[in-house]
N, C-alpha and C positions, 0 to 999 in steps of 0.2 A: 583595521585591515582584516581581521582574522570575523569579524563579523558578514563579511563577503564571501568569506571561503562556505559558511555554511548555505545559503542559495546556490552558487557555483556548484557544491557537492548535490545537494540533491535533483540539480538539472545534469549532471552528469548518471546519475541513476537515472534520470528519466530519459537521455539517451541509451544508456545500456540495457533499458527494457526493450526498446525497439531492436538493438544487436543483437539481442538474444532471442528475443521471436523471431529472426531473420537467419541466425546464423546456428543456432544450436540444435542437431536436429541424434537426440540418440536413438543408435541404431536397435539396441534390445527395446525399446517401445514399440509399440502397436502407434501407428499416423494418424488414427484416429483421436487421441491423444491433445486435449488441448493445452499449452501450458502455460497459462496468465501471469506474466513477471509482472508485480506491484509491488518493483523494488524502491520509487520514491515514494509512497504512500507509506509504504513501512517505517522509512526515514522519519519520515513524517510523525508517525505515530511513537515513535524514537524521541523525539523532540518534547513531545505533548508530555511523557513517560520523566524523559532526564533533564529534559530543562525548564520551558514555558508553555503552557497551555496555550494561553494568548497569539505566542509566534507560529505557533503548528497550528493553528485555525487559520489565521492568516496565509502561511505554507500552503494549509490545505485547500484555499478558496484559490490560490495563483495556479497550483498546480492543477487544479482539480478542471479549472478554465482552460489552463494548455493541454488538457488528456481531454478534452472535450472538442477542442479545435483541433487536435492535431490527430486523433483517433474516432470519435464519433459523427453520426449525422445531425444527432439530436444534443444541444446546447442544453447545456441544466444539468446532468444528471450524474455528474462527476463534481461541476460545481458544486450543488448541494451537497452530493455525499459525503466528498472527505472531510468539509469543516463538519459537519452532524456527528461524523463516527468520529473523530477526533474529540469533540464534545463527548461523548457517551463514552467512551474508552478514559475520559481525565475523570469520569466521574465511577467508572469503575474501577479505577486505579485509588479511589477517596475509601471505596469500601474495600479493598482488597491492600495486603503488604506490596509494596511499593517494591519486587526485584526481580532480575532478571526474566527466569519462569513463569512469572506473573504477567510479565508486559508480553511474552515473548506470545503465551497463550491469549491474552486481549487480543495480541494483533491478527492473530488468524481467525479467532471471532469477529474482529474487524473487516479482515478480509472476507471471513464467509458472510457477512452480511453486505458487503458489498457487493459481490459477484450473484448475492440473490436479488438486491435491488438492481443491479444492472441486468440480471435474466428478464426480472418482471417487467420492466420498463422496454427490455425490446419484446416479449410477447405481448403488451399490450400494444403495443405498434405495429404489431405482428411481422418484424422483423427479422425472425430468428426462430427458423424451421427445426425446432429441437427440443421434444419431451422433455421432461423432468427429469425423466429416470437416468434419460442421456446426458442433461445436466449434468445432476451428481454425479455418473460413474466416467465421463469423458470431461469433463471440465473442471468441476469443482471440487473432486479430488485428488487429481492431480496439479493442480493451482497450488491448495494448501499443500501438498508435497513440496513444491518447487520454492513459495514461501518462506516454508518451516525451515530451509535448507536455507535460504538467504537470510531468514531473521539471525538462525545461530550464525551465521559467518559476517552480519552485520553488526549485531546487536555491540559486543563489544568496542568496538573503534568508533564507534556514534556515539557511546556513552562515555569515552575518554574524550574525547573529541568537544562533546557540546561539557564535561567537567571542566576543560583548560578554558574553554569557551567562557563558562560563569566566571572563571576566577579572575578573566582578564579583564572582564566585563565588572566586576565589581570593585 
């Protein structure tokens, strides 16, 4: 049963990403201001870090198809991505110490290379009326703010979470 609750949880993040782009609006910010919640991608990456490489590529092909359907025009590019940087994240986790700090900073490397493959794929579509510069200082730094901020208030309870997880499993 408790191998259910972990999809469950990370489609409940993947609703609470849309809540928050919808509901959270602070008022000391400038509205220029974009703030990209990839609170189940994190999850995700969480997985890859504390439990199975395997189930987090999997994870990341299911989710990566429902951020693709349910937020984009262009099919593929969420797909792709999160099983690849899930990949590349288990394989820097192989050169690097395996704890907290460690994953906490893959994952927002994960992130920034996400949010730069999803710039370039909609300026190659030329989708997405938005310099570089504007990128970095209204999107992609604020993103890994808002991130950084979920990874430390995630990071723990995903990793106890998916530890009861192995032990029941095994």
């Amino acid at each position: 049963m408790k191998r259910f609750l972990l999809p469950f949880f990370i489609f409940l993040l993947f609703i609470a990403e849309s809540i928050y782009a919808d509901l959270v609006h602070l008022p000391f910010l400038s509205d220029q201001l974009i703030f990209v919640p990839r609170f189940s991608f994190l999850a995700i990456l969480f997985i890859c870090a504390f439990f199975n490489r395997n189930t987090a590529i999997l994870y990341g092909a299911i989710f990566g198809l429902l951020y693709d359907i349910v937020y984009t025009e262009v099919l593929g590019i969420y797909l792709f991505s999160f099983p690849l940087l899930v990949y590349l994240m288990s394989k820097g986790l192989k050169a690097l110490h395996n704890n907290v700090l460690v994953v906490i900073f893959l994952s927002l490397v994960a992130v920034t290379l996400l949010e730069f493959f999803v710039y370039g794929i909609q300026e190659l579509i030329q989708a997405l009326p938005m310099t570089l510069n504007d990128f970095v200082t209204l999107r992609l730094i604020p993103t890994l703010a808002l991130n950084l901020a979920a990874g430390l208030v995630l990071v723990y309870p995903i990793k106890s979470f998916l530890a009861g997880l192995r032990r029941d499993l095994d």
